[in-house]
Residue frames relative to the residue before (quaternion, step in Angstrom):
aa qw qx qy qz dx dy dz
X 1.0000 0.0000 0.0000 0.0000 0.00 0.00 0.00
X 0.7328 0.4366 -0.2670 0.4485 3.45 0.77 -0.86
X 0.5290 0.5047 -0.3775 0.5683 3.85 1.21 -0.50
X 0.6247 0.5739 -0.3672 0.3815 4.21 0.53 0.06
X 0.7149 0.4856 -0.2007 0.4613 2.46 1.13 -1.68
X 0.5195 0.6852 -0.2998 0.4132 3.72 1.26 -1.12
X 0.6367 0.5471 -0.1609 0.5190 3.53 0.77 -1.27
X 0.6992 0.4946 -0.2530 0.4501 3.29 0.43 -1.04
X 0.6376 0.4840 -0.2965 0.5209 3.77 1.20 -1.03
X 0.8563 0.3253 -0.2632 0.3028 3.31 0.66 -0.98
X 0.2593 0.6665 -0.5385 0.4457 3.56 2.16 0.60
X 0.7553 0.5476 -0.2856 0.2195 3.30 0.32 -1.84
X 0.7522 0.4316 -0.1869 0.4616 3.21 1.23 -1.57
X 0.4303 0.5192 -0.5485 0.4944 3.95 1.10 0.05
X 0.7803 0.4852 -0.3080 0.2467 3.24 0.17 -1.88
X 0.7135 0.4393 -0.2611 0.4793 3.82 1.32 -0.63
X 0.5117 0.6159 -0.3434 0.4908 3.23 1.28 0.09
X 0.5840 0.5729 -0.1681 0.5500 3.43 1.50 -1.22
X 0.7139 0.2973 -0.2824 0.5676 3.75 0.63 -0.88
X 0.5934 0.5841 -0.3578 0.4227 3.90 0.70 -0.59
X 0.7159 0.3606 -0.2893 0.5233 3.82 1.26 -0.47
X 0.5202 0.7722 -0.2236 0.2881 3.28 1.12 0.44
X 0.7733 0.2928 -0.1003 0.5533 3.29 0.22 1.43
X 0.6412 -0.6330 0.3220 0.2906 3.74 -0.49 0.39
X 0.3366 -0.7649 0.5246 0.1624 3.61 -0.24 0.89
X 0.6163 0.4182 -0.4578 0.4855 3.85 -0.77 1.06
X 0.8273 -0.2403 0.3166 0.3970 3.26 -1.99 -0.28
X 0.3916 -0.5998 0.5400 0.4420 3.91 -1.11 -0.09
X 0.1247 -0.6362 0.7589 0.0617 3.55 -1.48 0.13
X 0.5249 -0.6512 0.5404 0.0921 2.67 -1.60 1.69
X 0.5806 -0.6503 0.2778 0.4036 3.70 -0.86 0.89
X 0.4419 -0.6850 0.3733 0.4429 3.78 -0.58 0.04
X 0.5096 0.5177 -0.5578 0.4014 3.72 0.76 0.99
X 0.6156 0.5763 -0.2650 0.4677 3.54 1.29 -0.27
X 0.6271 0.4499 -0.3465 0.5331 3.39 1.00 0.12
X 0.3439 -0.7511 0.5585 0.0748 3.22 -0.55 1.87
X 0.4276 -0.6651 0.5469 0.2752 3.71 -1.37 0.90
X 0.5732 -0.4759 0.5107 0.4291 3.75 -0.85 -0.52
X 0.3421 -0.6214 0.5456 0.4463 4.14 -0.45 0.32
X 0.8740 0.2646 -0.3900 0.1182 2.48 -1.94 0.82
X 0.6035 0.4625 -0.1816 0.6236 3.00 1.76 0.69
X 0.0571 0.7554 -0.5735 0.3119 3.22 0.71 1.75
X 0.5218 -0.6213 0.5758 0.1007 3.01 -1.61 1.81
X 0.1970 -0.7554 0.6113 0.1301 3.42 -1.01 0.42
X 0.4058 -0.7544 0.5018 0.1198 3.85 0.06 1.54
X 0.5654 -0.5886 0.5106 0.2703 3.59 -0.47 0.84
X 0.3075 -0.7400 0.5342 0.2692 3.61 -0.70 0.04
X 0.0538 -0.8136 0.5680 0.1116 3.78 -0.54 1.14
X 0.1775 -0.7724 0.5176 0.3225 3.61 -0.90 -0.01
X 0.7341 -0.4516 0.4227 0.2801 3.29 -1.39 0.52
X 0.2540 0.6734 -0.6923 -0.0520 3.47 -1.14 0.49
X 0.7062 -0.4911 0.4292 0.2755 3.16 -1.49 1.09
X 0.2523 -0.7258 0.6400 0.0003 3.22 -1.13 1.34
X 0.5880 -0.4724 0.3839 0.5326 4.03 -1.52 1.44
X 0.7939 0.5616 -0.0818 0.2181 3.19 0.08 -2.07
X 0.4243 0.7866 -0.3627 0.2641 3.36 1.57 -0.89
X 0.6753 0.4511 -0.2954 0.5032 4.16 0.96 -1.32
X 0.7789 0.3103 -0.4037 0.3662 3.56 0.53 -0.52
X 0.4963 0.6728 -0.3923 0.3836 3.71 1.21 -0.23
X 0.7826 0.4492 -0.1355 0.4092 3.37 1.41 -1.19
């Protein structure tokens, strides 16, 4: 009974240890599509081209 109960503490305390290391340590930041430029000063996005993906017919 007491070896269960033991186990059980040390699931709980991994598992909150696990979520406690989770994620990035500092201030939040806003995503970088949400940050607005100033007008008149528009990036111009490289052009990529497309290449056909395996998976691409059953996604579509």
């Amino acid at each position: 009974m007491k070896a269960s109960k033991l186990i059980n503490a040390m699931t709980m305390v991994s598992l909150l240890a696990v979520l406690a290391a989770c994620g990035r340590a500092g201030p939040l930041e806003p995503p970088p599509s949400s940050v607005s430029q100033p007008a008149g000063q528009e990036t111009q996005e490289p052009s990529v081209e497309e290449k056909p993906f395996v998976l691409d017919a059953l996604l579509n």
